[in-house]
C-alpha positions as CSV (number, residue, x, y, z in Angstrom):
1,X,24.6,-5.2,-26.1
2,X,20.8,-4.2,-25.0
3,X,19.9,-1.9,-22.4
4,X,16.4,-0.5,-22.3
5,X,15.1,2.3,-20.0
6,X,11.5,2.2,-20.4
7,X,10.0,-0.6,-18.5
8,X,6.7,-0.9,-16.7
9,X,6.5,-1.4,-13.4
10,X,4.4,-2.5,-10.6
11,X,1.9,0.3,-9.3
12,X,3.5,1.6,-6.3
13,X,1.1,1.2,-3.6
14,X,1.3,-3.0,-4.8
15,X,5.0,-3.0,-4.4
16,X,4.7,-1.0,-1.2
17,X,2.2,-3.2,0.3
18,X,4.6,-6.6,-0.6
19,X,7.2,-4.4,2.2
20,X,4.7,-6.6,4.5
21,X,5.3,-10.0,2.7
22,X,7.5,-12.5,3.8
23,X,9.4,-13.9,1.0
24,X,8.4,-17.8,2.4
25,X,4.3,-16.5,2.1
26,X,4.9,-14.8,-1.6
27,X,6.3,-18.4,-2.8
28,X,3.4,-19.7,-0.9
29,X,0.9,-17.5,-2.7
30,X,2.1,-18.7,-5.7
31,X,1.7,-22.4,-5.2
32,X,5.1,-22.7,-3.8
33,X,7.3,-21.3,-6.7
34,X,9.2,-18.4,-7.9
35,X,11.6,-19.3,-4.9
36,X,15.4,-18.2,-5.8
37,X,17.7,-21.5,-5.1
38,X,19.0,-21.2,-1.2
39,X,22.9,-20.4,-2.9
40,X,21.3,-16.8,-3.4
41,X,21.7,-15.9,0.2
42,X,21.6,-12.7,2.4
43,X,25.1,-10.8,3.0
44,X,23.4,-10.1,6.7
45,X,20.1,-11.9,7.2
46,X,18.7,-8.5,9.2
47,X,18.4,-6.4,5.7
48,X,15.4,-7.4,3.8
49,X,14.6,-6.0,0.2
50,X,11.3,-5.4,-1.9
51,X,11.3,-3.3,-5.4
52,X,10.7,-3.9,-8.6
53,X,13.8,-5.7,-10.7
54,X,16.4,-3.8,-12.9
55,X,18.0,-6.8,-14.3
56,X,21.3,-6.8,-15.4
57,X,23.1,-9.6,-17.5
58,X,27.1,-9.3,-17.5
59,X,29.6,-11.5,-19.3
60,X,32.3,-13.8,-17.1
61,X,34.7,-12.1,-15.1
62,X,33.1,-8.5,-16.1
63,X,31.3,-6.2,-14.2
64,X,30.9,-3.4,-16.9
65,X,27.0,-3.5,-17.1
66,X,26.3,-3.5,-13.4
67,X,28.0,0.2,-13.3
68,X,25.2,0.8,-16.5
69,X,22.2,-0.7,-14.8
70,X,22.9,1.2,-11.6
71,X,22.8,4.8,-13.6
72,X,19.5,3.0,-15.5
73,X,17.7,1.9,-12.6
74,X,15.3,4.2,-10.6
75,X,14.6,4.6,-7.2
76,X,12.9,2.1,-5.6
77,X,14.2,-0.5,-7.6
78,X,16.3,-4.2,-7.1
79,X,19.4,-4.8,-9.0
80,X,19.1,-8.5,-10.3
81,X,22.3,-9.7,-11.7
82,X,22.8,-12.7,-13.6
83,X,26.5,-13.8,-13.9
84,X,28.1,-16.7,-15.3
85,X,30.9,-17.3,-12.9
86,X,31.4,-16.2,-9.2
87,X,34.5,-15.6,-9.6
88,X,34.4,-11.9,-10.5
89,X,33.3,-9.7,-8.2
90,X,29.6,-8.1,-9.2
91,X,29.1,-5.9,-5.7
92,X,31.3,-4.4,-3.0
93,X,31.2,-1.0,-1.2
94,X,32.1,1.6,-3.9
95,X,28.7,0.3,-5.9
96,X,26.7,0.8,-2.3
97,X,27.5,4.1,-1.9
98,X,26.5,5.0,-5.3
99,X,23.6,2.6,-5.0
100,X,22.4,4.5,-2.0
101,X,23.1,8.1,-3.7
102,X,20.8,6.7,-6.3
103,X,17.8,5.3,-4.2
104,X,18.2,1.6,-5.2
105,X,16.6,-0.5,-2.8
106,X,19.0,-3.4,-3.1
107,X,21.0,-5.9,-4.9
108,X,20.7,-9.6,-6.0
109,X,23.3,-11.8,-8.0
110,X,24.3,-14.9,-8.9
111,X,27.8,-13.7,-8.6
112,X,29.7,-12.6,-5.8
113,X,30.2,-9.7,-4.0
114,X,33.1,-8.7,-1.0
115,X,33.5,-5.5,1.0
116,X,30.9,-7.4,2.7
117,X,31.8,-5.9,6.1
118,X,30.8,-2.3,4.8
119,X,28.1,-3.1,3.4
120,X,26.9,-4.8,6.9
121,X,27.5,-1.0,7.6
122,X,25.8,0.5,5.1
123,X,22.6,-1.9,5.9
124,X,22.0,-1.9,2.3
125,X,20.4,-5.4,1.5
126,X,22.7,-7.9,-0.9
127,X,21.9,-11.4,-1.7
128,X,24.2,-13.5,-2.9
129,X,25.7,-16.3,-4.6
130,X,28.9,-15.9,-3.0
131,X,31.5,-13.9,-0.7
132,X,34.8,-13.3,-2.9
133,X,37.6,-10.7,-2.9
134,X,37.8,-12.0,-6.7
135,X,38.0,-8.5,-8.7
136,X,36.7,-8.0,-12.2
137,X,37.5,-5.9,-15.1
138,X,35.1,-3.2,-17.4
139,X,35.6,-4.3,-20.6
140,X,32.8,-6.1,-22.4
141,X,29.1,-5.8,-23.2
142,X,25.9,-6.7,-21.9
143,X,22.5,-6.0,-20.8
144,X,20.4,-4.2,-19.0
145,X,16.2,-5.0,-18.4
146,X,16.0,-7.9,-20.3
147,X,15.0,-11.5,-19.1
148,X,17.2,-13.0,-16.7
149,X,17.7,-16.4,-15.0
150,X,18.7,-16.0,-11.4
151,X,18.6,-19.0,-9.2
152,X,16.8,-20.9,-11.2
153,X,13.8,-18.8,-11.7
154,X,13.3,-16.0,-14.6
155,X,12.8,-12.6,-13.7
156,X,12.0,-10.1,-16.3
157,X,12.0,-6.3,-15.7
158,X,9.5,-4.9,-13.6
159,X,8.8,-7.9,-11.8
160,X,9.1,-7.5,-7.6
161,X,11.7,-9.1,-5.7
162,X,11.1,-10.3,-2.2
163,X,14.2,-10.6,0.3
164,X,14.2,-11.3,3.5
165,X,16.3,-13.7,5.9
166,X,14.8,-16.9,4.2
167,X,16.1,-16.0,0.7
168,X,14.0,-14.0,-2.6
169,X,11.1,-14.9,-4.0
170,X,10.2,-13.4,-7.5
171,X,6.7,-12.0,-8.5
172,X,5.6,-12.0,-12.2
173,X,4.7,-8.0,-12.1
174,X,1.4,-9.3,-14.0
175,X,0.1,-11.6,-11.2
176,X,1.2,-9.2,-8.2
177,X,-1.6,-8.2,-7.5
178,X,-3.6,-11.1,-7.2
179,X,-0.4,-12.7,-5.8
180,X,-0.4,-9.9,-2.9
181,X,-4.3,-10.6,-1.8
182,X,-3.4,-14.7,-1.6
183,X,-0.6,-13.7,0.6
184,X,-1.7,-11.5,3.2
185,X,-4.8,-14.1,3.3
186,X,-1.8,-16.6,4.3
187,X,-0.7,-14.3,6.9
188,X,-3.9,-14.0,8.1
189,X,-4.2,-17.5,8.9
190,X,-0.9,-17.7,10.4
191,X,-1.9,-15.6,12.8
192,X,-4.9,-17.0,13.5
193,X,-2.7,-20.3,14.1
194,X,-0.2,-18.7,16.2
195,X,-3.0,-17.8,18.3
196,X,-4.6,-21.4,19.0
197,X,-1.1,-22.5,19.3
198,X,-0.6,-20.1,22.4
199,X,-3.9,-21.7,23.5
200,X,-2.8,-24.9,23.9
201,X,-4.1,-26.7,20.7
202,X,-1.5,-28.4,18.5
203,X,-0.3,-28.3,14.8
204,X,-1.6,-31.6,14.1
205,X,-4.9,-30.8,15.5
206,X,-4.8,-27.5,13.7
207,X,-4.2,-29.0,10.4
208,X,-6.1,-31.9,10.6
209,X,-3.2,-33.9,9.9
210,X,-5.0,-37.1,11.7
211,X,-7.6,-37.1,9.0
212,X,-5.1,-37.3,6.7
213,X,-3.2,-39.9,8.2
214,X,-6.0,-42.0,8.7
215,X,-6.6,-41.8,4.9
216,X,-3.4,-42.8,3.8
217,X,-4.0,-45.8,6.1
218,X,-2.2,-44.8,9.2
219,X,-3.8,-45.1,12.9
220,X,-5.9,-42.8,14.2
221,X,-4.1,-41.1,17.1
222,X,-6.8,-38.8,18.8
223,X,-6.0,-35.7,20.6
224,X,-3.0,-35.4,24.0
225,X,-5.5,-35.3,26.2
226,X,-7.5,-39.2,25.0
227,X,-6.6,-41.5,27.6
């Protein structure tokens, strides 16, 4: 059993400005990785998340250590649970309500969680790996803030998890800042696109994608309005 309290975070104006960051244009930013497998999924897709990680690491069928690393974690921060089996529950309404109490921003496991319905209530964000009414027991160790592999990407403690309807993207705490300027530059050009969209250019004008086509060694297809 490990379970350390003193770990360095983010500064929080960073991980306040990533509140603004879809999780799609953080992967993005980070030449598309860092994305959590799509089985990590939102409980309601209208709660979004963004906080630095508390990871947690529990053993199968236990959920001892998620009750530890909520009275670790401080405000402001995610939960990231990594569990062996999703088939003991790792979240459900009792843990929201102390969860909220407590300031945490939100929750993310590769377990499963139930009570789902209340915590649709609560609008408390959850991602998940599954939906279960599968209980667990309290009986064995094992830790708190150390490394963790959730969906198929690491996460260590400290690093900021990104939530939102499309699923969670995780940014090293180390890179966030560089990793924040790369994305709102993306957003910026979205917006710019979105504009010449709604002025009647399309995407494959846009993006140049003829030029590209052409040097693969596909036809040229001009613009809608050639004749």
């Amino acid at each position: 059993m490990e379970i350390v309290r003193d770990v360095e975070r983010p500064d929080s104006a960073i991980t306040d400005s990533f509140r603004d960051v879809s999780a799609a244009d953080a992967h993005e930013a980070m030449d598309k990785s860092n994305a959590m497998a799509p089985r990590i999924a939102p409980v309601d897709a209208a709660h979004r998340l963004c906080g630095p990680a508390c990871t947690v690491r529990v053993p199968p069928g236990d959920n001892l250590m998620v009750h530890v690393g909520s009275q670790v974690a401080e405000p402001g921060d995610v939960l990231v649970i990594a569990a062996e089996t999703t088939r003991a529950v790792t979240w459900g309404e009792l843990l929201t309500l102390n969860a909220v109490e407590r300031g945490i921003q939100g929750v993310v496991t590769a377990g499963n969680v139930r009570d789902v319905a209340a915590l649709s209530e609560l609008e408390f964000p959850v991602f998940a790996a599954a939906v279960s009414q599968a209980g667990a027991v309290k009986e064995t160790p094992g830790s708190v803030n150390v490394p963790v592999t959730v969906g198929d990407v690491v996460v260590n403690p400290g690093d900021i998890v990104v939530g939102d309807a499309d699923g969670v993207t995780v940014v090293p705490k180390d890179d966030a800042e560089a990793v924040l300027d790369r994305a709102t530059e993306l957003a910026d050009r979205e917006a710019q696109t979105r504009e010449r969209l709604a002025n009647g250019e399309s995407l494959y004008e846009i993006g140049g994608y003829g030029e590209r086509i052409e040097s693969l060694g596909g036809p040229a297809l001009g613009s809608d309005s050639d004749d």
